[in-house]
N, C-alpha and C positions, 0 to 999 in steps of 0.2 A: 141630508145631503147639503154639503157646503152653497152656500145663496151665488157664490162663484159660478157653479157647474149650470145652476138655474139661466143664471145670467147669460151665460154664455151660447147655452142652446139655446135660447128664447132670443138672443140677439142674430143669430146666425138664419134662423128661421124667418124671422121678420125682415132681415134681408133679399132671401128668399122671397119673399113673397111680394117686396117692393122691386123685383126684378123681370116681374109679370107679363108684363107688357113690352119686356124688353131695355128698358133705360130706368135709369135711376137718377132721379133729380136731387137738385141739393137739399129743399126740405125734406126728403125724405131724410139724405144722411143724417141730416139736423134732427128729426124726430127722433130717429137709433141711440144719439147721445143724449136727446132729452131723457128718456124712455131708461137709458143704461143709469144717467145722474140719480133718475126718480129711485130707483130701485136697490141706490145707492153703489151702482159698479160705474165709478168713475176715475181719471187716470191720475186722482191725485197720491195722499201718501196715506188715506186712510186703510183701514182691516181689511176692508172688501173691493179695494179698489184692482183694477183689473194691471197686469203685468203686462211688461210690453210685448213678451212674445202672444199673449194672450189680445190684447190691440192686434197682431200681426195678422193673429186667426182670424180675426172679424175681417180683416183690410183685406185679404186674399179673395173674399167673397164679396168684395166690396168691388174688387178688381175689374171681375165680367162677371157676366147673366148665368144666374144661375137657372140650369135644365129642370124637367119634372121630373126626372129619376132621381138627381143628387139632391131634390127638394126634397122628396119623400123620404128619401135616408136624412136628412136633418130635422125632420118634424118626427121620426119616430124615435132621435135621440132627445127630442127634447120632451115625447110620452113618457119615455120610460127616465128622466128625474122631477118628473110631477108627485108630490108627496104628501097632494089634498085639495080638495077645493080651492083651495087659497089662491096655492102656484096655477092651476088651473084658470082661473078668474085671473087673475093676473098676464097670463100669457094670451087669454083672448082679448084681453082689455089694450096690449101692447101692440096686435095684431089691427085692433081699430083704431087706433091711433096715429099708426104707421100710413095706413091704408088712409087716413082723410089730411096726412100732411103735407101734400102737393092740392090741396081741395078742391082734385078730381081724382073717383074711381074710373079706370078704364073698365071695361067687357068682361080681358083679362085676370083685372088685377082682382074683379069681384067674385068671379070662379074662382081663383088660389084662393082665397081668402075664404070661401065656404068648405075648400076642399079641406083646408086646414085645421078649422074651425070642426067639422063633423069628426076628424082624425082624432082630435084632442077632446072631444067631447065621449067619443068611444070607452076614454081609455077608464078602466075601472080602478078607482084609487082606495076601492079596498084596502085593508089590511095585508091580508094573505096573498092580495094580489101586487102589490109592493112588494113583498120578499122576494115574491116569484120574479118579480122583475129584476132586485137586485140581485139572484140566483142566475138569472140569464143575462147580468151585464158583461161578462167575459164574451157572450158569444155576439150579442148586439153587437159590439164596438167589434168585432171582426165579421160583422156583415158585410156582403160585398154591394159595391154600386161605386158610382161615382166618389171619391175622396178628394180633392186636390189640396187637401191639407198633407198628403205624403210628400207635397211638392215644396212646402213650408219654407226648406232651404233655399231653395232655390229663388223662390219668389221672394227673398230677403236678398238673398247676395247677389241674384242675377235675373232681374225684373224683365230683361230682353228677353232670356234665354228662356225663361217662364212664359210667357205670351207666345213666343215660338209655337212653343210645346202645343200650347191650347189652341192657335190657328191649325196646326199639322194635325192634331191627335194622338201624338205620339212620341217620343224623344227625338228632338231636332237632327241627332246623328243617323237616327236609323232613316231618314229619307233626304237627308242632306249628302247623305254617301262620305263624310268625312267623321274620322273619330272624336268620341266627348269631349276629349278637350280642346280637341279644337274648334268644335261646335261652341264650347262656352267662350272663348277667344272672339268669334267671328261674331258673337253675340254683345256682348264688351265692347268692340273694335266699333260695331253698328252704330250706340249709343254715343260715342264718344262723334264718330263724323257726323251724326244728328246731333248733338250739341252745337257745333261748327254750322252746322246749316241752318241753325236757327238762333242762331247770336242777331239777326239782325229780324227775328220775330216772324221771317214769310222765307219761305222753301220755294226756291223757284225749280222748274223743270228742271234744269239745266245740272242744277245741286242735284235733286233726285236723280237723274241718269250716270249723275259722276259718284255715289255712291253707292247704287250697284253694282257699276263697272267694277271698281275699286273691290267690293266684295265677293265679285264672283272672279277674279284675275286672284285675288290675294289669295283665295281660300280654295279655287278649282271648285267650286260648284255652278249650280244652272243657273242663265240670268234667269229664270222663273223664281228659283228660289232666292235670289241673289235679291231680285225685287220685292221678295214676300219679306224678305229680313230688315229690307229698308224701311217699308209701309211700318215694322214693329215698332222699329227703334225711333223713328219718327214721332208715330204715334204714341209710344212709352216718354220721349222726354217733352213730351209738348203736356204730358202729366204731371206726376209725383215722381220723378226717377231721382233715386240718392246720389248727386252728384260724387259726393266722398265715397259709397260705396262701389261706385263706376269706375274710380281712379283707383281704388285703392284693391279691386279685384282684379283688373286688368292687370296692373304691376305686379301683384304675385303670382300672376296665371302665365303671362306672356313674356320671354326670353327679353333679351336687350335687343339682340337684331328686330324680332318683332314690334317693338316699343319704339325703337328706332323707323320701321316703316311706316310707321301710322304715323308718323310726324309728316312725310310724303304725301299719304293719305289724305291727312289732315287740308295741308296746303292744297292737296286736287283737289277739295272740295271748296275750301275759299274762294279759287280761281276759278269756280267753274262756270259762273256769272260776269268773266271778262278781267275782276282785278279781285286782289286780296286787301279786304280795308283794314284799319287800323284798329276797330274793335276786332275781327275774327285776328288776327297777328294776336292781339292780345289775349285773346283767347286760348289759343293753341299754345302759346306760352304757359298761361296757368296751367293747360294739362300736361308740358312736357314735366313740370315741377313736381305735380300732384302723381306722374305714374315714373317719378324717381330717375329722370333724366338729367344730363349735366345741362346748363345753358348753351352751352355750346352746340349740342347737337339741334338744339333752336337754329340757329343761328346757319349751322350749316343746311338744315333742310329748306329755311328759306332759302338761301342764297341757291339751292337747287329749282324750286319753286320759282324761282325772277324768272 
């Protein structure tokens, strides 16, 4: 089996299990690439180095805590491409290494980490019992349980509308009462007024209640949910959120009229602290550019906004 498919289940597991306790520290991530470099899946341009969409698959897991049901389905895909002692010893060797690079085990993290450990020690890497596993890899990989790698897309082109999903449990539309697309709009739209409220580094109350308002008035949903979308989008760009993929899925997803209100938007959010300063002006400029607006309609929305 390709040292690819190794790598990759044996990274995604040890994610897993550095997820134990709930949080995930930066040595830890730091171990993941040490541990990927060792083993030679690294992102540069050699044989075995790993693709981006394949980067995407780790980052997704990377994203939030991973449960003990969708743990268990990652640790028994990564039984079934063990293909000898070797990978074996290597994937419990990965798992202690992870597990001492914050150099504290929690309670937690020591349970996963046995629970893991006895799973993979199970598995019998026989001969005849390898076939038999490659004979039942069609039906392994459509075993049911937790997956949010179906979500893949989504958590590349709309990081908002992904966390959504994972606060609800479900598709943002089906409990927001508004259809997909405009669930993904209203998700877009979120990200862009939290960039705005935090051009100056601190979200004050004030920003936060003006951009609920703004999303439950624009969109006709509840201020419950109006506020759970703020708390995302918030929370999403005070991380890794793709600015260019923000502007640049907004302006193919949303009309001109709608491209045009968020410039409104924009401005109630600047103002919502008393005045509109010279970095957020600046700011809402760059994205009027970046979601394919003329200058002009800058210009008019401020003069709305005075």
């Amino acid at each position: 089996m390709p040292k690819t498919l190794l790598a990759m289940a044996l990274a995604k597991v040890i994610i897993a299990a550095a997820w134990a306790d709930g949080n995930l520290a930066n040595d830890e991530v730091n171990s993941l690439k040490n541990i990927l470099a060792e083993i030679g899946q690294t992102g540069g341009s050699g044989e075995d180095s790993m693709t981006v969409n394949e980067w995407a698959e780790l980052e997704i897991y990377l994203h939030s805590p991973v449960a003990a049901e969708e743990r268990a389905r990652l640790v028994g895909a990564l039984a079934a491409t063990l293909q000898g002692p070797g990978d074996r010893a290597l994937a419990l060797a990965a798992l202690d290494q992870m597990l001492r690079a914050d150099r504290v085990i929690t309670v937690e993290e020591r349970a996963v980490a046995k629970e893991i450990r006895t799973a993979l020690e199970r598995v019998d890497l026989g001969l005849l019992a390898q076939i038999g596993r490659l004979l039942r890899g069609s039906l392994r990989r459509r075993a049911t349980g937790p997956n949010r790698e179906q979500y893949l897309g989504e958590f590349l082109s709309n990081r908002i509308y992904y966390a959504v999903r994972q606060r609800l449990g479900k598709a943002p539309e089906d409990d927001l009462g508004i259809p997909a697309d405009e669930a993904h709009i209203l998700a877009l739209a979120g990200g862009l007024l939290a960039r705005v409220a935090r051009v100056d580094c601190t979200v004050t109350d004030s920003e936060f209640a003006r951009m609920a308002e703004l999303l439950e008035s624009g969109w006709g949903i509840s201020r419950e949910r109006a506020t759970l979308v703020t708390e995302v989008a918030l929370a999403e760009s005070a991380a890794d959120l793709d600015y260019f993929q923000l502007t640049k899925e907004f302006a193919a997803s949303a009309s001109e009229d709608q491209r045009a209100r968020l410039l409104d938007a924009l401005f109630a959010v600047a103002a919502a602290d008393g005045e509109i300063s010279n970095e957020e002006s600046a700011e809402i400029s760059r994205i009027t550019a970046s979601i394919n607006l003329a200058h002009s309609h800058f210009v008019a929305a401020k003069r709305r906004a005075r």
